[in-house]
C-alpha positions as CSV (number, residue, x, y, z in Angstrom):
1,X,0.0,0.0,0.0
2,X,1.0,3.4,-0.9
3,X,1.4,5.8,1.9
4,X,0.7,9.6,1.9
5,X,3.6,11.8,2.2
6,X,5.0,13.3,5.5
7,X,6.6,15.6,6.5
8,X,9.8,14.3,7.9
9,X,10.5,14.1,11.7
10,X,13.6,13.2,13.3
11,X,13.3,10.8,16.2
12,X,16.3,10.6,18.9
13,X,16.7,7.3,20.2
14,X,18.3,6.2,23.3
15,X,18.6,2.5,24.5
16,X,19.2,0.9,27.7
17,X,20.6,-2.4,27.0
18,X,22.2,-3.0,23.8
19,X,21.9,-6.8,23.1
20,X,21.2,-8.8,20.3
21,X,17.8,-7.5,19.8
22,X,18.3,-3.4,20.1
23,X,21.9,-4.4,17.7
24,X,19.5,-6.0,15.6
25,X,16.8,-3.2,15.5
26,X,19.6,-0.8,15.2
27,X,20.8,-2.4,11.9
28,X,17.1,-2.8,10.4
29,X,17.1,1.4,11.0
30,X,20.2,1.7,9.2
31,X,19.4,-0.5,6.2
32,X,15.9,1.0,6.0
33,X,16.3,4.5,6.7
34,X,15.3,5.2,3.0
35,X,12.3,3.7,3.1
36,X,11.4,4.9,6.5
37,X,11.8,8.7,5.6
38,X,9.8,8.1,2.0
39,X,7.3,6.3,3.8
40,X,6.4,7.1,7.5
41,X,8.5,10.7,7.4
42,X,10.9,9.5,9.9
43,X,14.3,10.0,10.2
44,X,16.4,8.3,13.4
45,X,19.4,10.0,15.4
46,X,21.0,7.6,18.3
47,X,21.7,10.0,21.2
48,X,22.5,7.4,23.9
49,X,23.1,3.8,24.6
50,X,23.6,2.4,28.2
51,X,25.0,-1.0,28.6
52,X,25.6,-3.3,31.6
53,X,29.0,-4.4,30.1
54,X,30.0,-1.7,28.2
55,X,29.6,1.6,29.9
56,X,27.4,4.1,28.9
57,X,27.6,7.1,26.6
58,X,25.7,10.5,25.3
59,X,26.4,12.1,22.0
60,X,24.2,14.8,21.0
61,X,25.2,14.9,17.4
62,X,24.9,11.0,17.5
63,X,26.4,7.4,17.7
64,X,26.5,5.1,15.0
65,X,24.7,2.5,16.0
66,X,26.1,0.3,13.9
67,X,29.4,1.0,15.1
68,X,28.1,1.0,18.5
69,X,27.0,-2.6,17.7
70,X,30.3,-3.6,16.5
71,X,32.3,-2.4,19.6
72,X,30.0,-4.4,22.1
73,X,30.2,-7.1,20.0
74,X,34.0,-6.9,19.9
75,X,33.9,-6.6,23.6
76,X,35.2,-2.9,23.2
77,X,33.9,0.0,25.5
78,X,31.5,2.1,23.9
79,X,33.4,5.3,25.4
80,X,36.2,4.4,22.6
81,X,33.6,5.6,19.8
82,X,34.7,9.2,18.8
83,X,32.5,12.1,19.6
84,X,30.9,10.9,22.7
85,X,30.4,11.6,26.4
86,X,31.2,8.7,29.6
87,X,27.3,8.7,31.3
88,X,27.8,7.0,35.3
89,X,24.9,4.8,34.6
90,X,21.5,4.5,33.2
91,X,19.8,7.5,35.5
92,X,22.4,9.7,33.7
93,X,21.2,8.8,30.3
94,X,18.0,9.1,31.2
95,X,18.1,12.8,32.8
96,X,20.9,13.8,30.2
97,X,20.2,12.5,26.7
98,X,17.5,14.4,25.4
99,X,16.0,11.7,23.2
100,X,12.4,10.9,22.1
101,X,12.3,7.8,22.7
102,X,14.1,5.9,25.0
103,X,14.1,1.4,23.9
104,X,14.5,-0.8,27.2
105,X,15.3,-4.4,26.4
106,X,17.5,-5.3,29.7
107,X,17.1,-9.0,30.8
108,X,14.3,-10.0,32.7
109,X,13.6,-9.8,36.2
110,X,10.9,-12.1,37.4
111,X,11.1,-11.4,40.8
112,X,9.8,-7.6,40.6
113,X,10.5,-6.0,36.7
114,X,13.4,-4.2,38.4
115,X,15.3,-2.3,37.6
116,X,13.5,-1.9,34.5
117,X,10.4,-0.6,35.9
118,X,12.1,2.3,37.6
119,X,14.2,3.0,34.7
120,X,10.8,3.5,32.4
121,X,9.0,5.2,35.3
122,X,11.8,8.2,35.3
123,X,12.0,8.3,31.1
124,X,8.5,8.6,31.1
125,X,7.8,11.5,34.2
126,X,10.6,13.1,31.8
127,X,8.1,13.1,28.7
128,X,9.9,11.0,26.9
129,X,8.1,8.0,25.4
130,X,9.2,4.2,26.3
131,X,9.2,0.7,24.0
132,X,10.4,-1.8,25.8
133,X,10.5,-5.9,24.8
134,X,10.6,-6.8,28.7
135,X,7.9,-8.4,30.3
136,X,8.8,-7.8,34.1
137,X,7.9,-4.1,34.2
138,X,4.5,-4.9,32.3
139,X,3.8,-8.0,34.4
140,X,4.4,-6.2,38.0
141,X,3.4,-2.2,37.2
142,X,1.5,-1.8,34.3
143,X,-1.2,-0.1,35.2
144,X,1.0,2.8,37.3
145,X,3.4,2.4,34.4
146,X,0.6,3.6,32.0
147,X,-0.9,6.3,34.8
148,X,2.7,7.7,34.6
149,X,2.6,7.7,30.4
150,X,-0.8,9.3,30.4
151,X,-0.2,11.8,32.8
152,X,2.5,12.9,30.7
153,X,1.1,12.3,27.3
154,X,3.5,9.9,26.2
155,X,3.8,6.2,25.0
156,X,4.4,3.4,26.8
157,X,4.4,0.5,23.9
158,X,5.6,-3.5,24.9
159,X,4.5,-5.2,21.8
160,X,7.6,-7.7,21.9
161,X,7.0,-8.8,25.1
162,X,4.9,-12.2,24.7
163,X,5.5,-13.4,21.1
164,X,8.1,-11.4,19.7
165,X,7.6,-9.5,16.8
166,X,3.8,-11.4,16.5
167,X,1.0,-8.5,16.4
168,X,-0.9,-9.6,19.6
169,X,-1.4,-5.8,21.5
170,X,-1.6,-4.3,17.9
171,X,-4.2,-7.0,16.7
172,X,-6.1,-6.0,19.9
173,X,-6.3,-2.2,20.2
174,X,-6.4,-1.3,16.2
175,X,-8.2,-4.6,15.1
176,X,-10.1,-5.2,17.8
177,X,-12.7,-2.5,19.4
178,X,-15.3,-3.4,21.5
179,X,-13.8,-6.7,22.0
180,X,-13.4,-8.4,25.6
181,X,-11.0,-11.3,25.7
182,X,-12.8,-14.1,28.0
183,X,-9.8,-16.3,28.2
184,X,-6.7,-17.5,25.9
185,X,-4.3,-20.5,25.9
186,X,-0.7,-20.6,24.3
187,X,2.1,-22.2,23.7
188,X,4.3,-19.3,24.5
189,X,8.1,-20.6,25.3
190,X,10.7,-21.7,22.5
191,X,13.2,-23.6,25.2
192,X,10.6,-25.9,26.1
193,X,9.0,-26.6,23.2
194,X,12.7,-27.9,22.3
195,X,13.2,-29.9,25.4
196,X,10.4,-32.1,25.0
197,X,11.1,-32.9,21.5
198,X,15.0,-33.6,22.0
199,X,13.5,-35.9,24.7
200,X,10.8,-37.4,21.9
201,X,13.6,-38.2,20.1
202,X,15.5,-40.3,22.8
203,X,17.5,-37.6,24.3
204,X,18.0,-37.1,27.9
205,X,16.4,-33.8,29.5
206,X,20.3,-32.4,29.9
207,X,21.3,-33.4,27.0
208,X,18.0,-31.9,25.4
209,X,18.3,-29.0,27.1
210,X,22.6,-28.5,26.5
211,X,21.1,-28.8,22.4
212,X,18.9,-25.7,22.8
213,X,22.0,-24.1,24.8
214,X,23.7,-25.0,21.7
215,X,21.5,-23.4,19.6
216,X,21.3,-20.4,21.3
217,X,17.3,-20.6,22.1
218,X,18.0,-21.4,26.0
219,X,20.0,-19.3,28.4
220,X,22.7,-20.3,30.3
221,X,20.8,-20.5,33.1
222,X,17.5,-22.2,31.8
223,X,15.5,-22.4,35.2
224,X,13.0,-19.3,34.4
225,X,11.9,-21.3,31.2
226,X,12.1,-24.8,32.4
227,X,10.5,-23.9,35.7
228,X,7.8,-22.2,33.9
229,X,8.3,-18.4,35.2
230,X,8.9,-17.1,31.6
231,X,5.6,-18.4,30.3
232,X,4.1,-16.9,33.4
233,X,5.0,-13.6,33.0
234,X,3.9,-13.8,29.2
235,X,0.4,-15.0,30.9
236,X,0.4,-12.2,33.3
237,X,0.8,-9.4,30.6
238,X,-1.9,-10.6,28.6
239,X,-4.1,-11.1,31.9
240,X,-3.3,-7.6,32.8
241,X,-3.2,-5.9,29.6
242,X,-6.2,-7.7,27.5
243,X,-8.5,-8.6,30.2
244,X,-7.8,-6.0,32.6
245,X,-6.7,-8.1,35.6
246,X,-4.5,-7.3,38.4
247,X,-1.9,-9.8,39.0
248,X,1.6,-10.9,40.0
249,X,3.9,-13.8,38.3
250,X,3.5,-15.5,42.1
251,X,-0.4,-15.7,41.8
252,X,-0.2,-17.8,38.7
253,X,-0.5,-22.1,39.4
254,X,2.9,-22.5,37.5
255,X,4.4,-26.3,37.2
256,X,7.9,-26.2,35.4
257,X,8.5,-29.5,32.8
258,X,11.4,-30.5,34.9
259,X,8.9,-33.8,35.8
260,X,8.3,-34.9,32.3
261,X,11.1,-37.7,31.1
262,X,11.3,-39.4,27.5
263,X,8.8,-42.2,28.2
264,X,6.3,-39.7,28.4
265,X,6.7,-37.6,25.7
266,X,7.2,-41.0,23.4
267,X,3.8,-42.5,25.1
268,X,1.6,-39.2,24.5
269,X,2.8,-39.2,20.9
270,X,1.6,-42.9,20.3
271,X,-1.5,-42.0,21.7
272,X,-1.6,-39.2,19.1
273,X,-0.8,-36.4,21.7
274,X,1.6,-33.8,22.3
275,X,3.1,-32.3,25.7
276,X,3.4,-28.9,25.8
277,X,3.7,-26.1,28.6
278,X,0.2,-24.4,27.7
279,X,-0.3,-21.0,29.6
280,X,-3.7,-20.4,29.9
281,X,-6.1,-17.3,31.5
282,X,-9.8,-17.5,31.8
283,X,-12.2,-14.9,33.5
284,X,-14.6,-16.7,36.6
285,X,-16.6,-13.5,37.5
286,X,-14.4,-10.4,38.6
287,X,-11.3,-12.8,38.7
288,X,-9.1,-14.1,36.5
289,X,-7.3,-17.2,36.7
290,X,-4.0,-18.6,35.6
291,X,-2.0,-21.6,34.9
292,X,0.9,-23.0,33.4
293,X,1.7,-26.4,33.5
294,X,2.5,-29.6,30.5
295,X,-0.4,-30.9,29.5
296,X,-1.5,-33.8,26.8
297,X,-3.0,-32.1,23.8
298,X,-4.1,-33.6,20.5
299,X,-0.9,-33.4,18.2
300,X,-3.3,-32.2,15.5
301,X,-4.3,-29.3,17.3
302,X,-3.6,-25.7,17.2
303,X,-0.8,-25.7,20.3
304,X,-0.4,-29.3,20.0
305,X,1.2,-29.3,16.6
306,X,3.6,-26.1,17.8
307,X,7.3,-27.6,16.7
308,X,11.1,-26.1,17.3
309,X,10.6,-22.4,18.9
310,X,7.0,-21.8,17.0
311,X,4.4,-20.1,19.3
312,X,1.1,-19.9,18.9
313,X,-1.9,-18.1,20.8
314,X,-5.6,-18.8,20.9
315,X,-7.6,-15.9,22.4
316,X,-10.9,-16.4,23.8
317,X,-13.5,-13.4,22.6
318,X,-16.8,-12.4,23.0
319,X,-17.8,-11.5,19.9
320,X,-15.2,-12.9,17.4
321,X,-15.1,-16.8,19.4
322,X,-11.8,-17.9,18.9
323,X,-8.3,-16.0,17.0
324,X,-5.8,-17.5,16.7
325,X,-1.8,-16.1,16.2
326,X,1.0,-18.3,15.2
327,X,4.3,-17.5,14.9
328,X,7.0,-20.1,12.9
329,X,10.4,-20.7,14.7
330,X,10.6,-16.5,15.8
331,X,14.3,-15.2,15.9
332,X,15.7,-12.2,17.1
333,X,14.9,-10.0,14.3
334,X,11.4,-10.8,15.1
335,X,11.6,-9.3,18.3
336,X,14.1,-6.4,16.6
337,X,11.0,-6.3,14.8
338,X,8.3,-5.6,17.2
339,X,10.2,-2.2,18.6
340,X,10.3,-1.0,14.7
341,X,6.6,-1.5,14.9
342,X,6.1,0.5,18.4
343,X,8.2,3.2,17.1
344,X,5.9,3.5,14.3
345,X,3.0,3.6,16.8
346,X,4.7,6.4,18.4
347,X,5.7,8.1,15.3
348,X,1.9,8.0,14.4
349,X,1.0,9.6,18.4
350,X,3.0,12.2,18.0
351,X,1.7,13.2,14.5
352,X,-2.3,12.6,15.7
353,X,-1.1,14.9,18.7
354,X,-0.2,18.0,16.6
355,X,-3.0,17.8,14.0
């Protein structure tokens, strides 16, 4: 589709955390800045990047990000980049940059979204507008998180926080009026999804579990997915956010899959069934309630036929019964992908706000 054209608007970016998905999103800017200009009128300045590893730094006239990419990746301090400023740590940025936007992707906290949450709170009581692609702050403050941003008439945007680049809050605020989500149920974690099958396939759950290591789907330190905490955060955000609950990671009846051994992944599949960690939320009156645990599931079906890291997502609706969103063995430019498209969002507040 052919878009209107705008009148160009220059965006500064700042990031705290600089991994693999802001590098990535960094690099789809710089190989689409064409189109982006011709057709959203955008243009992108990096003003600041704040790293755990790799110091922080301010520059007002702006940091290649691609060269910012290549020092962390190179293990290089980001103050070596000419034309930039040492920040103490990511307050500093925050107070100091200037930017429009400020993209928080540190690593999750499942304990209490922190320090993530504070670091959004202060961008955002400082006007400036937040996407983030972590679920803690949106699973333990999100509705003072979006007081704060509306208060302030700013953006607080999280689409890549439950199936990476997959439109699941887009699909429900612009696709979706009127709608009330009942329930959903979804197979929402990659590492486990590979676990069970290495198992299916006669491997032991270590060594099934070293192969998605391998492969880079599973952290070092797997116990958040394997224990089931990452899927119940992801349950939590879309309790909170589409059917306006008000809950913690704790409330949710989470079983991890550390229980299931090859014999009974081999047994369900001769019985024509699949295991899976479903997370699942249903409204009972004022409440919601939520689970995560393996369960049996017909190998045909929607979750049950999930294979490698694809997720899929059935949501429960009123008026529209049962959607459905699948996405096929996700990567990290499909997260990279989900803060292009809340910077887009944002793009398109700020130019409703001044017609």
């Amino acid at each position: 589709m052919t878009r209107s054209p705008l009148l160009t608007m220059e965006l500064k970016l700042a990031f705290i955390g600089y991994g693999n998905v802001a590098r990535s999103f960094s690099r789809i800017l710089d190989s689409r800045g064409e189109s982006l200009a011709r057709e959203y009128g955008l243009s992108c300045r990096t003003v600041a990047i704040s790293t755990a590893r790799h110091g922080s730094v301010i520059s007002d006239d702006g940091i290649d990000p691609v060269e910012a990419a290549a020092a962390v990746e190179a293990g290089v301090s980001l103050s070596s980049i000419e034309g930039v400023r040492a920040a103490s740590d990511p307050h500093e940025v925050i107070e100091e940059c200037g930017a429009d936007i400020l993209f928080e992707t540190t690593t999750l906290n499942p304990v209490d979204g922190e320090p993530a949450a504070t670091y959004i709170r202060e961008t955002l009581e400082r006007g400036m507008h937040v996407v983030t692609a972590n679920k803690g702050p949106v699973a333990f403050a999100y509705r003072e998180i979006m007081s704060i941003a509306r208060q302030n008439r700013v953006c607080f945007r999280f689409e890549g926080t439950v199936m990476d680049g997959a439109p699941v809050f887009n699909l429900y605020e612009y696709c979706l009026p009127g709608i009330s989500v009942r329930g959903f149920a979804g197979v929402l974690n990659s590492t486990t999804n590979l676990i069970i099958d290495g198992m299916g396939r006669g491997l032991s759950f270590e060594d099934a579990l070293f192969e998605a290591q391998r492969i880079g789907v599973a952290e070092a330190n797997a116990d958040y997915d394997v224990e089931g905490w990452d899927a119940s955060v992801k349950a939590v955000v879309l309790a909170n956010v589409l059917m306006g609950a008000e809950i913690h990671p704790a409330d949710v009846a989470r079983e991890g899959i550390r229980g299931i051994i090859g014999v009974d992944v081999r047994a369900a599949r001769e019985r024509g069934m699949a295991i899976r960690l479903v997370a699942r939320g249903l409204k009972d009156g004022d409440r919601v309630k939520l689970s995560v645990k393996a369960e049996r599931i017909p190998v045909d079906s929607l979750l049950g036929s999930t294979r490698g890291t694809t997720n899929a997502l059935i949501l429960q609706t009123d008026l529209m019964g049962e959607i459905a969103i699948v996405e096929t063995d996700p990567g990290v430019e499909q997260t990279a992908y989900a803060l292009l498209s809340d910077m887009l969002a944002v793009r398109r507040f700020i130019g409703e706000a001044k017609d």
